[in-house]
C-alpha positions, 0 to 999 in steps of 0.5 A: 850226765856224769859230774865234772868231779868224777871225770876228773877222778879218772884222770891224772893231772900230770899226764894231760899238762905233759900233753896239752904242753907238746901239743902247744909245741906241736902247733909251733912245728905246724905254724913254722911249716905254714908261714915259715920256708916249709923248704928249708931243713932247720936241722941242716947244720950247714945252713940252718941258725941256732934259733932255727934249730932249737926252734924245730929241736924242742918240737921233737918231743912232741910225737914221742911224748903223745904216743907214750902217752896214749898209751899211759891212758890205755892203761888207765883205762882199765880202771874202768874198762875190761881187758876185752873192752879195752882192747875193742876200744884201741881198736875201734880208735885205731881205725877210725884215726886212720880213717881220720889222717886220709879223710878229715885231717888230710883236708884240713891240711890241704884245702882239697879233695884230688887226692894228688897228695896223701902224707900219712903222718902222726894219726896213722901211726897212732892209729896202727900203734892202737890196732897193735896194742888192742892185742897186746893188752892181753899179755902182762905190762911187764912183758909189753914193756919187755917187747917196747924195749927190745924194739926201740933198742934193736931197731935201729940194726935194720939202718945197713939193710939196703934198699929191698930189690922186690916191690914187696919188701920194699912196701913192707920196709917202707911201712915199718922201717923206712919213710917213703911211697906206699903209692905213686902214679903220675898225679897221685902219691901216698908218702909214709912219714911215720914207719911204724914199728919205732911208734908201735913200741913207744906207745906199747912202753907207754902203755905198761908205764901205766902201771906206776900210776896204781903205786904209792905215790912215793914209790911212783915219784922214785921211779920216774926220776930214776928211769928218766935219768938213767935215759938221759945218762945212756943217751949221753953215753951211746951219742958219746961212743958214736957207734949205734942208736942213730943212723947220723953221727956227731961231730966236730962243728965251727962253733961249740954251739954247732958242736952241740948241736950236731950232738943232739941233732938226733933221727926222728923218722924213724925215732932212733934209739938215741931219739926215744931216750932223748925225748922220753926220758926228759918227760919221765922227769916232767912228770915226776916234777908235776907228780904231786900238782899243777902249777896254776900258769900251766892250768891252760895246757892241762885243758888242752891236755884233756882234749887232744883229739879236738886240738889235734884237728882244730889246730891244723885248721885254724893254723891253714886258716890263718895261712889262707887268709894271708895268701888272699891279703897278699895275693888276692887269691887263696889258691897257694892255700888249697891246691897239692904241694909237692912233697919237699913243700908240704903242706903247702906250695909257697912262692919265693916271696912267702915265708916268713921270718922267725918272730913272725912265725912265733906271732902267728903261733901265738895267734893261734894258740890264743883262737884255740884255748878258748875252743878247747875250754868249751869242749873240755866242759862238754866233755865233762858233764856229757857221758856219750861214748862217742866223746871218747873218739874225738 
């Protein structure tokens, strides 16, 4: 048994509020595909609304900010952990989160077993990311980060390559580059939605930003403002000049709002340059901001925080859950629910009548956050007096 005091001496406050606080979010996004037009394209200026946009926009920090976040915990694990046993660690998690996307987690977002649709999305990036990382702990923060940056900021001169002409290439661009099938057959299809090298380098930037948390507080504080200003102001600067850190451009709208809008309407897959500076930059302020103590009104998302892997998979049950239900109060049948989607209605197949509005969309979060709290607290307790190795896994 280990006491709930030494547990929480090996954490740091502020890393699991900023990540209870995106995975909140993340359940928002997940609701909005469920309940809301899963068809629609929210940051699609010619038809989305304001509201729509932002409401989609402000969840773009969910992915960026969890992978460099697992990757400060990476580092922080070494203040119990060697480098070897670290690096077996990442990469036993890393397979057993892929293993997870195609097996536990694809169900619970489908309700089914045929295989007819399989999206590999934010678990197998995670997962290949910790496989990745598992080797480079073995090199010196600094050069991770050196390595992180060079992607993030490079990546995006692979945008002009055409299509690769050979199947090989084409597979190998698709699962580092570019999203797309890494298998179709009539009936079945495999969608990549998260190329991996983008995600590979956030994590690996996460991971040497780890070592800040070893520094005097004072020092540590000082780094995370500047750093993340200077990623807003280079943001700002690059989307200003219009000529690289993103495949779209800005430009001029009907309205000033629109304008605003086309300017931080930024590529999230893969995360272009302009993506990472706009989400990450922003959460190197947060945490500088919650650096020295929680607020008590986010004392919630700091238990969620600690159990990210619990949330993760409970959260896309109970938001199916509630889906489901729906389906079978309004038609009697869950079947809209649990059968394959197509790919432009993923995760699940809605009829013309289905979606629903905004507010609508808010209230079921809100439901949904409201059933998992409680379950999170539970098992943020477990976890705390239990010392199996194998908590560490969920």
């Amino acid at each position: 048994m280990t006491s709930p005091s030494t547990v929480e001496s090996r954490r740091v406050d502020s890393v699991d509020l900023l990540r209870g606080l995106v995975m909140i979010l993340m359940a928002l996004d997940h609701t909005r595909d469920f309940i809301g037009n899963v068809a629609a394209t929210p940051t699609n200026l010619a038809a989305t609304t304001g509201a729509l946009f932002m409401t989609r926009w402000i969840t773009h920090f969910c992915a960026p900010t969890f992978s460099l976040l697992t990757g400060v915990g990476a580092y922080l694990m070494l203040r119990r952990r060697t480098t070897r046993e670290l690096s077996w660690f990442l990469l036993t998690r890393g397979v057993w989160l892929i293993v997870l996307e195609v097996t536990v987690a694809r169900f619970f977002w489908q309700f089914n077993l045929d295989y007819h649709v399989t999206f590999l999305t934010v678990l197998w990036a995670l997962g290949w990311s910790m496989i990745v990382l598992s080797a480079l702990v073995y090199l010196p923060a600094n050069v991770v980060a050196a390595i992180a940056i060079a992607l993030i900021a490079l990546h995006n001169l692979t945008d002009g390559i055409a299509q690769p002409t050979s199947e090989g290439l084409r597979l190998l661009m698709t699962v580092l580059h570019r999203p797309g099938p890494l298998f179709a057959r009539p009936g079945t299809i495999v969608f990549i939605g998260y190329p991996l090298v983008p995600w590979i380098a956030i994590m690996a930037l996460g991971y040497s930003l780890g070592q800040v948390y070893s520094w005097p507080a004072e020092r540590r504080r000082a780094f995370l403002l500047r750093t993340g200003l200077a990623m807003v102001a280079v943001f700002v600067a690059l989307r200003v000049a219009n000529i690289y850190g993103d495949p779209r451009p800005w430009s001029t709208q009907k309205t000033a709002l629109f304008t605003v809008l086309s300017f931080i309407n930024v590529t999230k897959t893969p995360p272009s340059l302009l993506f990472v500076l706009i989400t990450v930059g922003p959460a190197l302020l947060f945490l500088r901001w919650s650096d020295a103590s929680t607020p008590r009104f986010l004392r919630p998302a700091l238990t969620i925080g600690r159990v990210p892997m619990f949330y993760f998979l409970a959260h896309v049950l109970v938001i199916h859950l509630i889906a489901t239900v729906a389906a079978i109060a309004r038609y009697g049948s869950a079947a809209i629910a649990t059968q394959s989607p197509t790919l432009d209605k993923y995760p699940m197949t809605q009829p013309p009548d289905w979606p629903a509005s905004l507010p609508v969309v808010y209230a079921t979060w809100v439901l949904a956050l409201l059933i998992l709290f409680p379950l999170c607290r539970w098992y943020a307790r477990y976890k705390a007096t239990h010392s199996s190795p194998w908590l560490s896994y969920l």
